[in-house]
PDB file of N, CA, C and O in Angstrom:
ATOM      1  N   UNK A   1      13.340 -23.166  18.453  1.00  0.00           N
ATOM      2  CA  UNK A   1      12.007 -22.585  18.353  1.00  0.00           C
ATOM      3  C   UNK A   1      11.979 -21.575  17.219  1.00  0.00           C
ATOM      4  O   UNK A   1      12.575 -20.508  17.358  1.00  0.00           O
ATOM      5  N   UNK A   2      11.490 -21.782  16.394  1.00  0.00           N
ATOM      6  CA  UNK A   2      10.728 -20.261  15.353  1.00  0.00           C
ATOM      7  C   UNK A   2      10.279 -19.573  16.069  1.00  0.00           C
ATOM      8  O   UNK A   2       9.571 -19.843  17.039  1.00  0.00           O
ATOM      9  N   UNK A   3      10.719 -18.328  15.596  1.00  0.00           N
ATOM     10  CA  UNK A   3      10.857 -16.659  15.824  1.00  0.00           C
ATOM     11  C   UNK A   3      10.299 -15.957  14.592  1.00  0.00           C
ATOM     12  O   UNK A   3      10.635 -16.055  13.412  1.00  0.00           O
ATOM     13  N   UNK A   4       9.191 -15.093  15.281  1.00  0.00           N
ATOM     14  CA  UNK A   4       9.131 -14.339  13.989  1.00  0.00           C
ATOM     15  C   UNK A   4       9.441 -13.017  14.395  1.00  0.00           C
ATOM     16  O   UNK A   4       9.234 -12.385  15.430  1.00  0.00           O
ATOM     17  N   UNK A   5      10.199 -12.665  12.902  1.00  0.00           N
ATOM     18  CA  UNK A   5      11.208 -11.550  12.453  1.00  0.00           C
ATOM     19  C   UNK A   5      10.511 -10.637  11.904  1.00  0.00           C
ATOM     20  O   UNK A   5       9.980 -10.973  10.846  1.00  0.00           O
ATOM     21  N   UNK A   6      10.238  -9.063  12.440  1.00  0.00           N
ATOM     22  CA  UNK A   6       9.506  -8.349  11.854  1.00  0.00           C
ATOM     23  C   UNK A   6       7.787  -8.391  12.171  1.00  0.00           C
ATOM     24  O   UNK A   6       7.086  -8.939  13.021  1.00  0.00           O
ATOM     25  N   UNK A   7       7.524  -7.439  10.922  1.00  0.00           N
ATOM     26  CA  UNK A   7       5.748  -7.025  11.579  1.00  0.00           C
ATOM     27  C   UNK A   7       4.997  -8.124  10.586  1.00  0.00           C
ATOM     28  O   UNK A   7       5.445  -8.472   9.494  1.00  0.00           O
ATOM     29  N   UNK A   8       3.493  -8.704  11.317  1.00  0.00           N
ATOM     30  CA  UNK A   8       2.921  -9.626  10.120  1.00  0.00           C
ATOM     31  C   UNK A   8       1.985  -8.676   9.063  1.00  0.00           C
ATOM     32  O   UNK A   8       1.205  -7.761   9.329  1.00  0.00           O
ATOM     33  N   UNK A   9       2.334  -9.195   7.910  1.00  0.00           N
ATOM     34  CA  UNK A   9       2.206  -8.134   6.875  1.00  0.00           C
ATOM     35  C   UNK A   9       0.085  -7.998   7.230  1.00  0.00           C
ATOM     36  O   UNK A   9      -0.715  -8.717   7.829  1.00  0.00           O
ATOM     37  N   UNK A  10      -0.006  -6.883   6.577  1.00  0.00           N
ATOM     38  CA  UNK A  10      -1.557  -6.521   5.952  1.00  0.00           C
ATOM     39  C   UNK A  10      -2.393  -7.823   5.584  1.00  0.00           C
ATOM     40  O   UNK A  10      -1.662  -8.313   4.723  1.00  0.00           O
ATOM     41  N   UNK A  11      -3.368  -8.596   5.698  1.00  0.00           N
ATOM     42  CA  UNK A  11      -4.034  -9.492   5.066  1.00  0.00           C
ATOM     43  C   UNK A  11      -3.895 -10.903   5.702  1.00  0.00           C
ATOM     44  O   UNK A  11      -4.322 -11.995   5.327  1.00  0.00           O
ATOM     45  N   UNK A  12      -3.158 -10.531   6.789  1.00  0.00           N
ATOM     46  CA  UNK A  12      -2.291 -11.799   7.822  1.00  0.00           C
ATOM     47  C   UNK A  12      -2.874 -11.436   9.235  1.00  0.00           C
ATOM     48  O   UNK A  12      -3.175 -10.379   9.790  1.00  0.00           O
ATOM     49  N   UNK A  13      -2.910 -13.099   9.663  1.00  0.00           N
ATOM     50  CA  UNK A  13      -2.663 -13.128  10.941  1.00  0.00           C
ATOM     51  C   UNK A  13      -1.095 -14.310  11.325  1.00  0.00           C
ATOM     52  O   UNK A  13      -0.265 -14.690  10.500  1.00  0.00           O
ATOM     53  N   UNK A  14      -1.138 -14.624  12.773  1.00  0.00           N
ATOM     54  CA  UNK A  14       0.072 -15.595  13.242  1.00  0.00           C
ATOM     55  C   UNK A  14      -1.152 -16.645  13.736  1.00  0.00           C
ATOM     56  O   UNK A  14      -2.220 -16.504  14.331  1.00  0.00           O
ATOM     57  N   UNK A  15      -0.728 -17.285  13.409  1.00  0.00           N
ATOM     58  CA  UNK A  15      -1.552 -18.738  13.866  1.00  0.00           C
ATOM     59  C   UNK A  15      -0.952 -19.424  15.043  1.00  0.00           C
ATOM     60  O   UNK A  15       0.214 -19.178  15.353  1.00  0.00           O
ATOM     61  N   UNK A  16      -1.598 -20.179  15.644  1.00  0.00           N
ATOM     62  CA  UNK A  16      -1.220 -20.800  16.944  1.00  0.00           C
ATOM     63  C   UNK A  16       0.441 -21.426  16.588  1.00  0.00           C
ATOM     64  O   UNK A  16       1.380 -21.164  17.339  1.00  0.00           O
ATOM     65  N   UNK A  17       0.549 -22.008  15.727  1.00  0.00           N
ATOM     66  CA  UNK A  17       1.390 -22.897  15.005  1.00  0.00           C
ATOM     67  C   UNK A  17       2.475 -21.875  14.661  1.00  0.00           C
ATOM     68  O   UNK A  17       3.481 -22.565  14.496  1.00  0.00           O
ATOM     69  N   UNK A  18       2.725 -20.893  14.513  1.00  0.00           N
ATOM     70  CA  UNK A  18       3.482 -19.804  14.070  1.00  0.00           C
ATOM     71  C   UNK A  18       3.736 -19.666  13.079  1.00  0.00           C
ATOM     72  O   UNK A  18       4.815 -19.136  12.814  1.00  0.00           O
ATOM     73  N   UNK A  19       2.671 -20.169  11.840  1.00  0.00           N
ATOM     74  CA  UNK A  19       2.811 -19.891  10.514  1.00  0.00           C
ATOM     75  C   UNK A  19       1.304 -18.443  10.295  1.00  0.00           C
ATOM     76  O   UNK A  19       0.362 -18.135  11.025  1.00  0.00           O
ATOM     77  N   UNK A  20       1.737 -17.974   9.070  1.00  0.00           N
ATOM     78  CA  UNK A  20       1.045 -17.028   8.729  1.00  0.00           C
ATOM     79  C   UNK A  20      -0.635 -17.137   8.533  1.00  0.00           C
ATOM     80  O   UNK A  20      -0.861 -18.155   7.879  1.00  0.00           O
ATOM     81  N   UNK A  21      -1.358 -16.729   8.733  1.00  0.00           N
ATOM     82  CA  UNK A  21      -3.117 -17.406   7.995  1.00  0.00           C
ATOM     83  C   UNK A  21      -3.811 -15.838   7.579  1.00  0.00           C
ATOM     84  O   UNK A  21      -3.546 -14.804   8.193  1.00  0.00           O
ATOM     85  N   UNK A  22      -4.689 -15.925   6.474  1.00  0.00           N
ATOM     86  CA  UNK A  22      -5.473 -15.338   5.718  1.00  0.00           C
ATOM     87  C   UNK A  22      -6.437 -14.495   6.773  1.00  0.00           C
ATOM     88  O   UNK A  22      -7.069 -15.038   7.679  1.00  0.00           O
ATOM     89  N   UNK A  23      -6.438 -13.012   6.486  1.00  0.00           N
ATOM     90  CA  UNK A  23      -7.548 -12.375   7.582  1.00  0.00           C
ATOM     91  C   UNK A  23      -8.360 -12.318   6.380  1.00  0.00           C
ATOM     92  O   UNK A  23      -7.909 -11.924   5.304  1.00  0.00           O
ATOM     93  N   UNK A  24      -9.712 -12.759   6.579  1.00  0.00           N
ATOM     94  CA  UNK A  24     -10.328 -12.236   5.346  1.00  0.00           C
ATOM     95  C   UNK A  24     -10.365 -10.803   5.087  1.00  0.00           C
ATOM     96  O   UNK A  24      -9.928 -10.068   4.201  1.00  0.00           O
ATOM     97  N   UNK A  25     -11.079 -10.644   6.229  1.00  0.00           N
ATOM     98  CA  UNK A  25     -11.363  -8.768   5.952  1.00  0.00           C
ATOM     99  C   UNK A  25     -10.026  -8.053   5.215  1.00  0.00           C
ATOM    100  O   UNK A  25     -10.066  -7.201   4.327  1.00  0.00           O
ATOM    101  N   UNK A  26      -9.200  -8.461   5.647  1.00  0.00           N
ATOM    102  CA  UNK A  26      -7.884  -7.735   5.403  1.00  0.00           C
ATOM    103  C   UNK A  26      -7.604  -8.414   3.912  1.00  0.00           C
ATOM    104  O   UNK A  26      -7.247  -7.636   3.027  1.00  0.00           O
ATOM    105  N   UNK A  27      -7.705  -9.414   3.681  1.00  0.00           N
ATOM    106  CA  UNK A  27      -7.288  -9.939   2.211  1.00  0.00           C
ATOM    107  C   UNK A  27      -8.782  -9.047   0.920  1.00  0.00           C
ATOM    108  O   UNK A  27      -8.746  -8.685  -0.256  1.00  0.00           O
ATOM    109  N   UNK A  28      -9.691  -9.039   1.819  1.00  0.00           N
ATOM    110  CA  UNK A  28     -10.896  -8.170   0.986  1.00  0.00           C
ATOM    111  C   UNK A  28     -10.247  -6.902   0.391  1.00  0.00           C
ATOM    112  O   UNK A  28     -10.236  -6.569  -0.794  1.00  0.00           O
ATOM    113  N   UNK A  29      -9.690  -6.239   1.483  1.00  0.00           N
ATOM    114  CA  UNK A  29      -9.530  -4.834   1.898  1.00  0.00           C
ATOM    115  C   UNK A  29      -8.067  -4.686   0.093  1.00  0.00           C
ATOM    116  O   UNK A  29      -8.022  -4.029  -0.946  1.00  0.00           O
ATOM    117  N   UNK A  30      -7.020  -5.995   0.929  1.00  0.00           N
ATOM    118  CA  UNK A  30      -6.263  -6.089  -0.161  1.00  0.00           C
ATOM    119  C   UNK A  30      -6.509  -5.873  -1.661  1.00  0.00           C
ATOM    120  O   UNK A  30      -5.916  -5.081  -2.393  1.00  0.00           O
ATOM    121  N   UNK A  31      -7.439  -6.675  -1.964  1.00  0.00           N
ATOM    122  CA  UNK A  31      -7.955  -6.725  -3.088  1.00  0.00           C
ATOM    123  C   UNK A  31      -8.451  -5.265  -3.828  1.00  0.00           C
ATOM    124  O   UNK A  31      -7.981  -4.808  -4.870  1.00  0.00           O
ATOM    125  N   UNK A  32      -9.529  -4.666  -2.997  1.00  0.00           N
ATOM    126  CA  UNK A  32      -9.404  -3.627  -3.420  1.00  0.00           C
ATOM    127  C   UNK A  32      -8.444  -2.643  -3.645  1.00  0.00           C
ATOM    128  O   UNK A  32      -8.563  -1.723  -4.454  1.00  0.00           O
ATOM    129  N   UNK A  33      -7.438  -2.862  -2.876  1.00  0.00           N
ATOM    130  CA  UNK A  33      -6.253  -2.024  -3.475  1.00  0.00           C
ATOM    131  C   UNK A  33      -5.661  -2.474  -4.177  1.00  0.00           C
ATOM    132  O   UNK A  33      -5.052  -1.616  -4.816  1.00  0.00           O
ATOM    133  N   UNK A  34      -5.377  -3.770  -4.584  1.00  0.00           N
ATOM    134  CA  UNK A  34      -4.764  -3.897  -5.869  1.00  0.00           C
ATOM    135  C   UNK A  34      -5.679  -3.782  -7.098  1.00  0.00           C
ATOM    136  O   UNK A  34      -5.272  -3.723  -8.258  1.00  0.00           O
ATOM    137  N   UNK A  35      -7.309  -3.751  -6.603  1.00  0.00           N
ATOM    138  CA  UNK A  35      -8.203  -3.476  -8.271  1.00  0.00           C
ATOM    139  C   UNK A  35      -8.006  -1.700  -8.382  1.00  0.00           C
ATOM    140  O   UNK A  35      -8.246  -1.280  -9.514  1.00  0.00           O
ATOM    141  N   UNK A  36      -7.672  -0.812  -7.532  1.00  0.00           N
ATOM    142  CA  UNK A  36      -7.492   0.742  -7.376  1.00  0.00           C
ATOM    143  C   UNK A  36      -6.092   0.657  -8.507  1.00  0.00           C
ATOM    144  O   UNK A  36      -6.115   1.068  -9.667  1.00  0.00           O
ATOM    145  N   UNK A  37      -5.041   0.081  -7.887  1.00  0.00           N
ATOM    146  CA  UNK A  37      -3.924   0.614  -8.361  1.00  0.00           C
ATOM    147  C   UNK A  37      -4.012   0.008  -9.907  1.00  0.00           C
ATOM    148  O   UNK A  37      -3.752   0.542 -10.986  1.00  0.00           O
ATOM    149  N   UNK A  38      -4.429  -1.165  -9.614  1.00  0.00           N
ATOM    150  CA  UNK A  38      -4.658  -1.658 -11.203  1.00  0.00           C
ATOM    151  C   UNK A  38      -4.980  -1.055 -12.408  1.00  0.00           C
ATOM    152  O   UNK A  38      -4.464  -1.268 -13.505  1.00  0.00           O
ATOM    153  N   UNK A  39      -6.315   0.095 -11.983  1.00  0.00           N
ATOM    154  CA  UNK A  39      -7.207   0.396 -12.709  1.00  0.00           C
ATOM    155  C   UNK A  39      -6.450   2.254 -12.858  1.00  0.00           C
ATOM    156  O   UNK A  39      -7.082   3.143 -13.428  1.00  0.00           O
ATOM    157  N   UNK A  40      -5.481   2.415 -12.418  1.00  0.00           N
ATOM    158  CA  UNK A  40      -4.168   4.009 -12.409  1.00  0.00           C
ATOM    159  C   UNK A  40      -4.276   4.488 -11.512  1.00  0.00           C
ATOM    160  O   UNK A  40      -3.286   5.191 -11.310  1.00  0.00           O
ATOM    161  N   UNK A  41      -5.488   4.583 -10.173  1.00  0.00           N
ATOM    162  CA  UNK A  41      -5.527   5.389  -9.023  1.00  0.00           C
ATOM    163  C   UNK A  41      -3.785   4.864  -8.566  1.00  0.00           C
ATOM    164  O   UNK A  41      -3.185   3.798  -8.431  1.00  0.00           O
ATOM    165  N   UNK A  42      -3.418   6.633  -8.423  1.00  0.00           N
ATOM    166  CA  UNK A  42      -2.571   6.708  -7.298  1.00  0.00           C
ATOM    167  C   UNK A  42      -1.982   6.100  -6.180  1.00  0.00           C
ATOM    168  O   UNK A  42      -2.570   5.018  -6.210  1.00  0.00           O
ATOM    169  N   UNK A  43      -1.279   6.048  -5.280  1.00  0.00           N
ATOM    170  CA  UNK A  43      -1.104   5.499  -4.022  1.00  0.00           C
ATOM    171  C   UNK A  43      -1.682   6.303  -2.861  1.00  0.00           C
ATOM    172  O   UNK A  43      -2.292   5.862  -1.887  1.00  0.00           O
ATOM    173  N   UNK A  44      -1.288   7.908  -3.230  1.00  0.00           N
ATOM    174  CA  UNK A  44      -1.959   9.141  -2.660  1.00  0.00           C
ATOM    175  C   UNK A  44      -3.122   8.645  -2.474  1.00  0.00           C
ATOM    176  O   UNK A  44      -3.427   8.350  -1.319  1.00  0.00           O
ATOM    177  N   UNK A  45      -4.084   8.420  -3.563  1.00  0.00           N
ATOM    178  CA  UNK A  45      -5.778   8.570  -3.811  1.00  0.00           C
ATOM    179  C   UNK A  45      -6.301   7.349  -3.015  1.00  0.00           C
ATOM    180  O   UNK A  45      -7.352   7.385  -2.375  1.00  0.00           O
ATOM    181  N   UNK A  46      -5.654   6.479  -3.083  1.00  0.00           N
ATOM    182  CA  UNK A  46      -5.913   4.897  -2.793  1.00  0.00           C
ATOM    183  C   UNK A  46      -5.814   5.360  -0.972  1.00  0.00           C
ATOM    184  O   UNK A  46      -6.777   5.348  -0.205  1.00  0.00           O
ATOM    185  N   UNK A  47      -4.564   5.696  -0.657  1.00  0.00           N
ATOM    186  CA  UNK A  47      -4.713   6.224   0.698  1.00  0.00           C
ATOM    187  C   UNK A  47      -5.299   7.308   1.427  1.00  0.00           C
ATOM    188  O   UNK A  47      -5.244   7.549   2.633  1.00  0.00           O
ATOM    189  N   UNK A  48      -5.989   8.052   0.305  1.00  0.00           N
ATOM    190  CA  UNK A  48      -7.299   8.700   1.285  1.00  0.00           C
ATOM    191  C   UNK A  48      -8.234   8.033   0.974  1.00  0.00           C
ATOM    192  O   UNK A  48      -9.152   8.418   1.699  1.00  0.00           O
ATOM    193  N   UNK A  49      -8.735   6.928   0.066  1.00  0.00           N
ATOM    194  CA  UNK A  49      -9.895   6.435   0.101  1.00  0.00           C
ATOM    195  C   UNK A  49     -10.299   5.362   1.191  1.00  0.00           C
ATOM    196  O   UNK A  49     -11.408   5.181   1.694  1.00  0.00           O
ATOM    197  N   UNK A  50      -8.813   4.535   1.483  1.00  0.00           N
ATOM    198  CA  UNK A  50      -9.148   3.614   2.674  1.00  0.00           C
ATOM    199  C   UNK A  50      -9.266   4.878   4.249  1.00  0.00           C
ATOM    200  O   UNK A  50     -10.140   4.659   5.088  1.00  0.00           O
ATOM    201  N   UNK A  51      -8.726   5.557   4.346  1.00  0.00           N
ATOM    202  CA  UNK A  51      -9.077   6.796   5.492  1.00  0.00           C
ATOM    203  C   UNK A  51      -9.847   6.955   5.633  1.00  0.00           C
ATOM    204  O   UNK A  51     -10.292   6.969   6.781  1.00  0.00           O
ATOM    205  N   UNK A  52     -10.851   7.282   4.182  1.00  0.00           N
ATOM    206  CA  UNK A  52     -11.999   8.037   3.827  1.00  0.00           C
ATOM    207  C   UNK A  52     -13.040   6.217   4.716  1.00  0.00           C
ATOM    208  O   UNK A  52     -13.897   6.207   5.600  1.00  0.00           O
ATOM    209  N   UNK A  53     -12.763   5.691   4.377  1.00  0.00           N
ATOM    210  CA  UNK A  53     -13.572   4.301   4.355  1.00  0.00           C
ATOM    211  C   UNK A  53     -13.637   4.067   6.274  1.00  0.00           C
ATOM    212  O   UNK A  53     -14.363   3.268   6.864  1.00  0.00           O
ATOM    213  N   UNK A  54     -12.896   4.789   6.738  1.00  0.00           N
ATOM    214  CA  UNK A  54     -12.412   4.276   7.899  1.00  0.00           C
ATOM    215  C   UNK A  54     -11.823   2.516   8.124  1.00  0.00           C
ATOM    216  O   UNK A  54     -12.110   1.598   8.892  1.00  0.00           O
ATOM    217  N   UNK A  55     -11.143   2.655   7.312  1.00  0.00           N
ATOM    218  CA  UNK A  55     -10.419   1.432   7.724  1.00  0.00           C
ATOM    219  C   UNK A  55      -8.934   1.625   8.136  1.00  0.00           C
ATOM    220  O   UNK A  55      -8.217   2.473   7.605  1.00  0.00           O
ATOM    221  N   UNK A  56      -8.454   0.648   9.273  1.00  0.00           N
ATOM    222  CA  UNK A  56      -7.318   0.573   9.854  1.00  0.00           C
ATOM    223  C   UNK A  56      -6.361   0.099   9.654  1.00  0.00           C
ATOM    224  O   UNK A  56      -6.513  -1.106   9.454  1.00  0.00           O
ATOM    225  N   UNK A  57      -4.830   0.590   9.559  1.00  0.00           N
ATOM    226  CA  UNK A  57      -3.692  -0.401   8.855  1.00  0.00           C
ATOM    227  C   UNK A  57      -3.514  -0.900   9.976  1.00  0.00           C
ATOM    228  O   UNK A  57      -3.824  -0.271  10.988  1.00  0.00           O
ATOM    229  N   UNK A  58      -2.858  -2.404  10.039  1.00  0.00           N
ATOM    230  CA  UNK A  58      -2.005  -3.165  10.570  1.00  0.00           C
ATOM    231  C   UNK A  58      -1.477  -2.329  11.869  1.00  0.00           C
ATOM    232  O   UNK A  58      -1.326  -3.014  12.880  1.00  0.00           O
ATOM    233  N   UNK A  59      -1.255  -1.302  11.947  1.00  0.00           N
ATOM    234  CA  UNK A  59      -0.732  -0.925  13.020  1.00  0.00           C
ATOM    235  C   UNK A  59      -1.597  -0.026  14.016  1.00  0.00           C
ATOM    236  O   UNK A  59      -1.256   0.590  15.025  1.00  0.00           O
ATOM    237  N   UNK A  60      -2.762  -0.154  13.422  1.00  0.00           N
ATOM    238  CA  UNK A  60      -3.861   0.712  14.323  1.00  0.00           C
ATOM    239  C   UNK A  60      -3.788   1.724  13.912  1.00  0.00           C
ATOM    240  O   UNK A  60      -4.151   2.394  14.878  1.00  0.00           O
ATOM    241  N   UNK A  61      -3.503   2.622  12.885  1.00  0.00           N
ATOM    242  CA  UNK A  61      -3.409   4.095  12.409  1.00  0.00           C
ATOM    243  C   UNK A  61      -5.083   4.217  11.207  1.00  0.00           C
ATOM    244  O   UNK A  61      -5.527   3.582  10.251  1.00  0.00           O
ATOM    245  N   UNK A  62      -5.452   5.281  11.930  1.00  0.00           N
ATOM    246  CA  UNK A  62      -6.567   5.641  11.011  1.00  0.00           C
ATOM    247  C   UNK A  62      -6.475   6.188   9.858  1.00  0.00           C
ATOM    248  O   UNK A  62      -7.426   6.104   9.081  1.00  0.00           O
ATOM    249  N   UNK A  63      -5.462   6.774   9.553  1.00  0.00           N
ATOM    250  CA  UNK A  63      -4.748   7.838   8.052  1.00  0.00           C
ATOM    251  C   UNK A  63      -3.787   6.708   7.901  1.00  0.00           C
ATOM    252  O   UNK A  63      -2.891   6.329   8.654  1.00  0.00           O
ATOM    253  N   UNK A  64      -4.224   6.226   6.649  1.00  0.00           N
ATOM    254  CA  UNK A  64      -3.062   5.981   5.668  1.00  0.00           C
ATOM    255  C   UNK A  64      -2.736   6.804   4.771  1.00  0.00           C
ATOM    256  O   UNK A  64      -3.450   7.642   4.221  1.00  0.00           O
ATOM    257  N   UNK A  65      -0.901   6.417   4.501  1.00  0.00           N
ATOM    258  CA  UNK A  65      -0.103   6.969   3.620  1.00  0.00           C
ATOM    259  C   UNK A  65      -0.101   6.191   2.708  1.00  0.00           C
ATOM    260  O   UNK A  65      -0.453   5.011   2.714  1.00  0.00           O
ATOM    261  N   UNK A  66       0.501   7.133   1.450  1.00  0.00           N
ATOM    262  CA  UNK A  66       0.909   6.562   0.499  1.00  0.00           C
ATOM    263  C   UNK A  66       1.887   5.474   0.560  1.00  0.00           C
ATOM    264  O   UNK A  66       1.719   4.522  -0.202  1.00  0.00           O
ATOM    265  N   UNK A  67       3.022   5.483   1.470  1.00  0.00           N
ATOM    266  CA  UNK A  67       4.084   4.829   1.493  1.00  0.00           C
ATOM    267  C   UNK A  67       3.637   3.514   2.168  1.00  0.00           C
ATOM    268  O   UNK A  67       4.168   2.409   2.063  1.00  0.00           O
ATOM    269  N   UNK A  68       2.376   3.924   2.998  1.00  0.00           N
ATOM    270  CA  UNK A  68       1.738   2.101   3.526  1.00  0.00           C
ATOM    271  C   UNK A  68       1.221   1.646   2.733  1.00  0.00           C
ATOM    272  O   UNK A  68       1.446   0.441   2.615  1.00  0.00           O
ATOM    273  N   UNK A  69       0.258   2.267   1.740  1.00  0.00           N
ATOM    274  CA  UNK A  69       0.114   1.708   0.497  1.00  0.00           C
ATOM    275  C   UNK A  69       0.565   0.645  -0.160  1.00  0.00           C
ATOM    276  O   UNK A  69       0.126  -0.475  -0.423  1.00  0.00           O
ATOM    277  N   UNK A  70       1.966   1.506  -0.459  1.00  0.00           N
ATOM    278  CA  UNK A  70       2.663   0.860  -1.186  1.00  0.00           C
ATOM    279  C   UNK A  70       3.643  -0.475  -0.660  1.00  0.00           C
ATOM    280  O   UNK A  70       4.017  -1.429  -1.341  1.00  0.00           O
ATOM    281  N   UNK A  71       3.937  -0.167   0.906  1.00  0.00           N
ATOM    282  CA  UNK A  71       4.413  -1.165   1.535  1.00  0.00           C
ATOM    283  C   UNK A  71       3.246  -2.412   1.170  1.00  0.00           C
ATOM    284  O   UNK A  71       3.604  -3.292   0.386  1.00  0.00           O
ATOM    285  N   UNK A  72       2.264  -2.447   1.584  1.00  0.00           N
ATOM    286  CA  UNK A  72       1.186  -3.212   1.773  1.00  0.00           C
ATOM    287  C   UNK A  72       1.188  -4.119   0.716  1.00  0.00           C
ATOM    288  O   UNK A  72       1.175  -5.327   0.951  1.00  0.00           O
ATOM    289  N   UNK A  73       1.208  -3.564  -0.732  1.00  0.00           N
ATOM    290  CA  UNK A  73       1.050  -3.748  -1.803  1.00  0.00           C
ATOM    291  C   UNK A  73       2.450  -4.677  -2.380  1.00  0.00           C
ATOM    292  O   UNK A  73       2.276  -5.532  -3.249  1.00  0.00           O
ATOM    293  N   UNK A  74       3.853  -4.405  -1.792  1.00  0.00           N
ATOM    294  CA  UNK A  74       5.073  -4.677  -2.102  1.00  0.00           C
ATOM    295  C   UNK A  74       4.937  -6.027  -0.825  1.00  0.00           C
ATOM    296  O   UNK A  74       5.385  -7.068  -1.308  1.00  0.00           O
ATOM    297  N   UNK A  75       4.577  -6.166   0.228  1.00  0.00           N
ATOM    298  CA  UNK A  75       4.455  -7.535   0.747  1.00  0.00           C
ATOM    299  C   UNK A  75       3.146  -8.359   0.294  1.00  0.00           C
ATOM    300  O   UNK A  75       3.227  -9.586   0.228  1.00  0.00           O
ATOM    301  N   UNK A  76       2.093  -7.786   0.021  1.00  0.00           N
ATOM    302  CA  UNK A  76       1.096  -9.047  -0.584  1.00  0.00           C
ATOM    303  C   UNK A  76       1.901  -9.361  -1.542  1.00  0.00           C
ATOM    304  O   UNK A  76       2.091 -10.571  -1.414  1.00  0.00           O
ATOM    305  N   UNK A  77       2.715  -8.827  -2.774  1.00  0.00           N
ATOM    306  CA  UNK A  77       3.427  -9.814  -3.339  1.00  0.00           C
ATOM    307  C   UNK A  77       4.141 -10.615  -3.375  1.00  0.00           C
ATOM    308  O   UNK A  77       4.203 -11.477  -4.252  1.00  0.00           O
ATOM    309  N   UNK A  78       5.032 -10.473  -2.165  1.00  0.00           N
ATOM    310  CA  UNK A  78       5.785 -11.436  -1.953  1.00  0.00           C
ATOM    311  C   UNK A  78       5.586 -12.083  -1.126  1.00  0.00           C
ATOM    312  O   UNK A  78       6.522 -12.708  -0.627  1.00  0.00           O
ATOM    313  N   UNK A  79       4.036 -12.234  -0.534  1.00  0.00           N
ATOM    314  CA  UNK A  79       3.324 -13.552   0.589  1.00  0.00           C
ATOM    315  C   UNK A  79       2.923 -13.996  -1.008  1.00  0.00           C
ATOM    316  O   UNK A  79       3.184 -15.193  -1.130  1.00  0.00           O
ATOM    317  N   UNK A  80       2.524 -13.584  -1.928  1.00  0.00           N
ATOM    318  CA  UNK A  80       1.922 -14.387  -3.388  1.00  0.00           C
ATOM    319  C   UNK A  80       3.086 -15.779  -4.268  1.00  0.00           C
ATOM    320  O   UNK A  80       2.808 -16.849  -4.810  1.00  0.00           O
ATOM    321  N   UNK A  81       4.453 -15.018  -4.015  1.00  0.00           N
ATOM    322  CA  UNK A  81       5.498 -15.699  -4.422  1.00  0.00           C
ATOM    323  C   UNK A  81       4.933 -17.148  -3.808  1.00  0.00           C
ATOM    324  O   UNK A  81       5.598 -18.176  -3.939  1.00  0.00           O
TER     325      UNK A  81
END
């Protein structure tokens, strides 16, 4: 049986099938943080603006950090691979 190892990243859900699938909202949400960081905002700035937005990370926390940020940002790339 497949096991999944670890948390499902930002922009994800688990599908019946136990492969990964596209949340939109969350792949939206994505996007804007990669057009933020793109464009020089911070990780800091980027993570009070989704706070500011009231939006929720992956783990139910209303304050994001910088360091989820950047986590977030370091696995959409490598769900992109």
């Amino acid at each position: 049986a497949n096991h999944r190892i670890g948390d499902i990243p930002f922009g994800w859900s688990l599908a019946a099938d136990g492969k990964l699938e596209p949340v939109a909202a969350e792949q939206e949400i994505l996007d804007l943080i990669r057009e933020l960081r793109e464009s020089g905002v911070s990780l800091r700035r980027i993570a009070e603006q989704l706070t500011d937005l009231g939006i929720v990370t992956k783990k139910g926390n209303a304050k994001w950090s910088h360091s989820t940020v950047q986590s977030v940002l370091s696995r959409a790339r490598l769900m992109a691979a």
